[in-house]
C-alpha positions, 0 to 999 in steps of 0.5 A: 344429294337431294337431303339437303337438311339433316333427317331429324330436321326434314320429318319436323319440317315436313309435319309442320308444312303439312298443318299449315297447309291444311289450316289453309288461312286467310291474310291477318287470320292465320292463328294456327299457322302462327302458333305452330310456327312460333311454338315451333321455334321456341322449342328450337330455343329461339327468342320470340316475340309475337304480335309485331306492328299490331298485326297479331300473327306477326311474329319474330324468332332470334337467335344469337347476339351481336351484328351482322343482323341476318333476317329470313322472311317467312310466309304462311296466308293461303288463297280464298276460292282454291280449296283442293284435295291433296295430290288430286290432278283434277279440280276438287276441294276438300270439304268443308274448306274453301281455302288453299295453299295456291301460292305454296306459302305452307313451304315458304314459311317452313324453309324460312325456319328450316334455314333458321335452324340450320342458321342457329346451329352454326352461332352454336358453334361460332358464338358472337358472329351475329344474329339471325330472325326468322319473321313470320310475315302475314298477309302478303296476299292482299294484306302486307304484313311486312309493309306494316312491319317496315313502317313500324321500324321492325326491321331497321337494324337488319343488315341484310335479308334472304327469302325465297318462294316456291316457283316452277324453275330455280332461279334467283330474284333479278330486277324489279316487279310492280308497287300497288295500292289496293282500294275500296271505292263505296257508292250510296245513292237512294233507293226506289221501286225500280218500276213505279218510282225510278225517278226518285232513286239515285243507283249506287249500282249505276255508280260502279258500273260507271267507274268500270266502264270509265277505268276500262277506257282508261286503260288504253291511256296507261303505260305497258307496265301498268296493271288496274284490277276490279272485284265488285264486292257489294251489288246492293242487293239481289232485287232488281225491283228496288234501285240499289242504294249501295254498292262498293268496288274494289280497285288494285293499281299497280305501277313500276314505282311508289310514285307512278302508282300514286298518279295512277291512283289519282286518275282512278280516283277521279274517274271515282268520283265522275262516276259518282257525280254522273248519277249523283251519288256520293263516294267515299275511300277507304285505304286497303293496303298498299306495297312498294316496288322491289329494289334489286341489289345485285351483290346478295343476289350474285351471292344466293345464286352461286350458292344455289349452283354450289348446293346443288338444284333437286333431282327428279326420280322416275316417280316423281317425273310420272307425278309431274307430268300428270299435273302437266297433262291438265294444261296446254302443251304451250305453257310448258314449252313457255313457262317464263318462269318467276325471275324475269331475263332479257332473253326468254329464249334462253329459259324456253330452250333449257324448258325444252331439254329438261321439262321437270325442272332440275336446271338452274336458270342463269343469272341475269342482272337486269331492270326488268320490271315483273308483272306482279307486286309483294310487299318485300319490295319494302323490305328492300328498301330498308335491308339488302334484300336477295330472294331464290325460287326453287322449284316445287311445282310442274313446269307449266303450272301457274301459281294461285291454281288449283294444281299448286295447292294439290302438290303442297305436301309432295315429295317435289314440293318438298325438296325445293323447300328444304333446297331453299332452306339449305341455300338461303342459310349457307348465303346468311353463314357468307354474311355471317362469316364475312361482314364486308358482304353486307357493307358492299350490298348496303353501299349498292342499297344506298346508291340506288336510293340516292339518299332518298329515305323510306316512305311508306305506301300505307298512310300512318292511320292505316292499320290492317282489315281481315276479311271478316272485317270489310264491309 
């Protein structure tokens, strides 16, 4: 109980979650993450290939030959702003780093190759059933690696795709969550001394300004699961003496569909441009990145569930109690009695009740199929529009605790933490030996793909002469 993976496997795995997670690096500049994991698998005797879609910390490690084509998704990008020091239960950041594992990617991109190993050992010994990938899939915050990867055809031969992602509460991926578009709106007007000659400067500054305040009155026009978020980026400056003659502004849009979030970004586009003719600027776009909203696909979904009931979720000692509990004395009481948990269901209370027997998360929350669509975006929705796609949270992080926070990124080495990856990795490889073992799975979860496509074909949200930008990069 509570193993799940052979020792040598859980040392290995447990060291290589560690460097990740004190590399703690950003969307497309994840060099060393990338390098430990494919040098990792390579010595585990996997083909790699780096640099895919022109993304050079994209990368793809196989084994086996022949179909099915199993492939496990990994992650590894860590968050700006959530530097923090490592089992601390208070806000404090290492020094000298400004970046954290808020999201607990260190673990996804470990359990993706902790199942890929266990996936390996098993075509060992059943040579010719099929071919497993582990893909290192950078960026997904703010980046979509693997939007660029489903354009550029890396993953058209697939025949389905497993992933998970570290979570409060252990449950399986059901019903859908938010396509976005992120975009860079930037404004140049003239510059003028405020004071002696403001008629003769046009505010870049004014111009931002004015597209905010013209979204924020777009908002009460948006439907309910709609969501437009703002970071300025650039102010023009620190002299308020001297009229800002550039500004630029940050926009993500999100919508339940690739085609709702387009209108949507069309209406912000024109609030763009208003702002831009109110104080006779001009503006210019420049395409982020985008990423499509998740296709569920109920017959892989039913399959990792059972399995995850069959393995069996993690169980809580005394001393890992005590360690939760402190990380949940740092927030309030309510948000532990009503975590909602990653997977949305149509009756919260069902989940508030199991929360309110057991606050340390050693239950599984019950399947349930459903359209739900969740408040949050990630580019396997693009993924699912190619591959049946399944994805399990395993719970890693107190009940109660938010993703993107400081507490997720001092708990990323713990012995919590670490349990629900291994957990993972046990779950999403005996669900890719099903496919293996029995190829009629994938046939049955592609029919259910294909008719909740109804024949309409993959286009992706990123234009094709759209390529990634590092944050170093953007200007």
């Amino acid at each position: 109980m509570n193993e799940y993976l052979p020792k040598a496997y859980r040392e290995k795995l447990a060291l290589l979650n560690k460097e990740i997670w004190e590399a703690a690096e950003l969307k497309f500049e994840e060099t060393k993450s990338a390098g430990l994991m494919t040098d990792f698998l390579e010595k585990e005797g996997f083909r790699v290939t780096r640099g895919l879609a022109r993304m050079d910390t994209a990368y793809v490690a196989e084994y086996g030959s022949g179909k099915p084509v199993i492939g496990i998704l990994a992650e590894y990008d860590a968050l700006s702003g959530l530097s923090q020091e490592l089992d601390v239960a208070e806000p404090k950041p290492r020094p000298g780093v400004t970046c954290g594992h808020g999201c607990g990617h260190s673990l996804l991109g470990t359990a993706a190759i902790g199942a890929g190993l266990l996936v390996r050992d098993y075509l060992k010994a059943h040579p010719g059933k099929g071919t497993v990938r582990v893909y290192g899939c950078p960026a997904e915050e703010g980046g979509s690696g693997k939007t660029y990867m489903a354009r550029e055809g890396c993953l058209d031969d697939l025949d389905a795709a497993f992933t998970w992602h570290p979570a409060t509460i252990n449950s399986v991926c059901t019903g859908s969550n938010q396509a976005n578009i992120q975009v860079a709106f930037t404004f140049k007007g003239r510059a003028a001394h405020a004071a002696g000659a403001p008629q003769n400067g046009r505010s870049a500054l004014d111009a931002v300004e004015l597209m905010n305040v013209g979204v924020n009155y777009m908002r009460e026009h948006m439907a309910d699961y709609e969501r437009v978020h703002y970071a300025v980026l650039d102010t023009g400056g620190v002299s308020p003496n001297v009229v800002q003659a550039h500004a630029q502004v940050l926009y993500l849009i999100r919508s339940k569909t690739n085609e709702e979030t387009k209108r949507l970004f069309d209406r912000v586009v024109n609030i763009a441009k208003g702002a831009a003719l109110m104080t006779e600027t001009t503006v210019s776009i420049r395409f982020d990145k985008a990423v499509s909203n998740l296709v569920r696909n109920d017959v892989l979904a039913k399959l990792m569930y059972d399995t995850m009931v069959e393995v069996g979720a993690p169980k809580r000692t005394d001393e890992e109690k005590a360690y939760l509990k402190k990380f949940q004395d740092t927030v309030p009481e309510f948000n532990i009695l009503h975590d909602p948990g990653m997977s949305p269901i149509p009756d919260i209370t069902i989940l508030e009740a199991l929360i309110a027997k057991d606050r340390y998360g050693e239950f599984i929350e019950p399947f349930y199929p459903n359209s739900i669509t969740k408040m949050g975006s990630s580019d396997t929705g693009d993924v699912s529009y190619i591959t049946p796609l399944a994805q399990l949270y395993a719970a890693t992080f107190p009940i109660g605790t938010s993703a993107h926070s400081w507490q997720w990124v001092a708990e990323g080495q713990s012995s919590v933490a670490l349990k629900g990856c291994f957990y993972a990795a046990r779950v999403m490889a005996e669900s890719a030996m099903k496919v293996l073992e029995d190829p009629q799975i994938a046939a049955e979860a592609r029919r259910e793909l294909d008719e909740r496509l109804g024949g309409k074909p993959y286009e992706c949200p990123i234009p094709g002469n759209v390529w990634p930008t590092k944050y170093s990069d953007k200007k």
